[in-house]
C-alpha positions as CSV (number, residue, x, y, z in Angstrom):
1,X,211.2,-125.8,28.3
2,X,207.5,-126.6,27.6
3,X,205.7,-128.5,29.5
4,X,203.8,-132.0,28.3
5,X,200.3,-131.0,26.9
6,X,199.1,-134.2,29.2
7,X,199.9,-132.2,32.3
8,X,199.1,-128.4,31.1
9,X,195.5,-129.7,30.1
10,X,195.3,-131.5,33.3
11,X,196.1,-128.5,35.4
12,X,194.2,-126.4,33.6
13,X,197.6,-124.3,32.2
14,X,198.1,-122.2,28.9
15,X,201.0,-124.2,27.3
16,X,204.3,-122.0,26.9
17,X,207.4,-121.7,27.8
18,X,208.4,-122.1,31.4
19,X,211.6,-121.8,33.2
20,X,213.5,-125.5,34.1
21,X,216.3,-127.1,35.3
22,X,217.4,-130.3,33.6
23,X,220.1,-132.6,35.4
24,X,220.9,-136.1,33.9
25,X,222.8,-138.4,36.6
26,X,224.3,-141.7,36.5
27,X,222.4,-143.9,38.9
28,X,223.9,-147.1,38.9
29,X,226.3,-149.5,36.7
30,X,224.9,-152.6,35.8
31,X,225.2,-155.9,33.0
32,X,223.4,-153.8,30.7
33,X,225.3,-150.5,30.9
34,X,224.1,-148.7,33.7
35,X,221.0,-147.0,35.0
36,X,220.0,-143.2,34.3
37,X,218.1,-140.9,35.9
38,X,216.7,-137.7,33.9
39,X,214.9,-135.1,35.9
40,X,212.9,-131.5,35.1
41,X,212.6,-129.1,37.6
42,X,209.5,-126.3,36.9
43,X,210.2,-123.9,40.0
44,X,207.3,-121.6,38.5
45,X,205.0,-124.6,38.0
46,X,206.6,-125.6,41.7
47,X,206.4,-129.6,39.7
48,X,209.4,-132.0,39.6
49,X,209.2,-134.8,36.9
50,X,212.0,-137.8,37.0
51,X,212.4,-140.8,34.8
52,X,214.5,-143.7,34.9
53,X,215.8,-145.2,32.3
54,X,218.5,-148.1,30.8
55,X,221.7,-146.6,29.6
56,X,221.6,-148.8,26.6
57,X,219.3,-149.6,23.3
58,X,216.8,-149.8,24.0
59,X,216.6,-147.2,26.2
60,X,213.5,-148.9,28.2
61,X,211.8,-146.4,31.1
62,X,212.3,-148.4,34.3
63,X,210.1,-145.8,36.5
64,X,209.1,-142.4,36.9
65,X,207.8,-139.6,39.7
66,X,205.9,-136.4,39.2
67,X,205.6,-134.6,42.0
68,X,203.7,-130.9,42.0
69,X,201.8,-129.3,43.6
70,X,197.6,-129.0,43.9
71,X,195.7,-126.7,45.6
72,X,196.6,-123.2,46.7
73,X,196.6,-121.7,49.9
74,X,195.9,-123.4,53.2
75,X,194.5,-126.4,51.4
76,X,197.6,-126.9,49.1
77,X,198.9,-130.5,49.0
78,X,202.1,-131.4,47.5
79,X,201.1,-135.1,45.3
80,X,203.3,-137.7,43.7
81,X,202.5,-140.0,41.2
82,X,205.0,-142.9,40.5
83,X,205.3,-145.5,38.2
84,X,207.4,-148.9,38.2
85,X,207.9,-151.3,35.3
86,X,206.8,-154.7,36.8
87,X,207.3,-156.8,33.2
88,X,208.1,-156.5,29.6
89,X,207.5,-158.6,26.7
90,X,208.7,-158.3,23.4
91,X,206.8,-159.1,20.6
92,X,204.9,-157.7,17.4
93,X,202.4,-156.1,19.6
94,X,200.9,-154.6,16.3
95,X,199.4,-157.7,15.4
96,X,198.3,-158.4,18.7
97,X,194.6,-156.3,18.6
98,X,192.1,-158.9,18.4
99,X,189.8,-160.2,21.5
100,X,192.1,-163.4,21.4
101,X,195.0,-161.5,22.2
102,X,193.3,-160.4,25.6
103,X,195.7,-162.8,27.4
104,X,198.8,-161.4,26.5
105,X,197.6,-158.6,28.9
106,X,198.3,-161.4,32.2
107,X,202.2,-161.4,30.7
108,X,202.0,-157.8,31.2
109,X,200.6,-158.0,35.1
110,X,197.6,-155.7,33.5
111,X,194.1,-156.3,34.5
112,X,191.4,-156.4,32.1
């Protein structure tokens, strides 16, 4: 599998193949089919990247954890980054660019 070009630039890695173990499990049923989990496994990269998702269209991300490892040595630290989904709005967000639109961002819990 090849890893994101976000995270091989990041880390300062030549983008190519690596080895990985996938796994897709069934988290939890629920009123809008059931919650997902889809995770990567890079033992050579020694990184673990997991997303949650809905089961149904549209398929929204509900969270996600990357966890990997920085450092080498003594002074190597395993780190996680996580991310929740605290709202969602639908709407024609395309339209939605001008500085009166800055608002909408409060719907979205973002600051400005």
């Amino acid at each position: 599998m090849i890893p994101g070009s976000f995270y091989t630039t990041l880390r300062m890695i030549d983008i190519g193949e690596e080895g990985a173990v996938a796994e897709l499990i069934n988290i939890r049923d629920g009123d809008r089919g059931g919650v997902s989990q889809y995770t990567v496994t890079y033992p050579s990269l020694q990184r673990t990247l997991s997303i949650r998702f809905n089961n149904n269209f549209p398929y929204d991300i509900l969270s996600w954890s990357d966890t990997y490892t920085s450092g080498s040595g003594k002074n190597a630290k395993v780190l996680t980054t996580k991310a929740r989904r605290t709202h969602a709005v639908m709407t024609d967000y395309w339209n939605k660019n001008s500085v009166k639109d800055l608002e909408l961002r409060k719907e979205l819990g973002l600051a400005k």
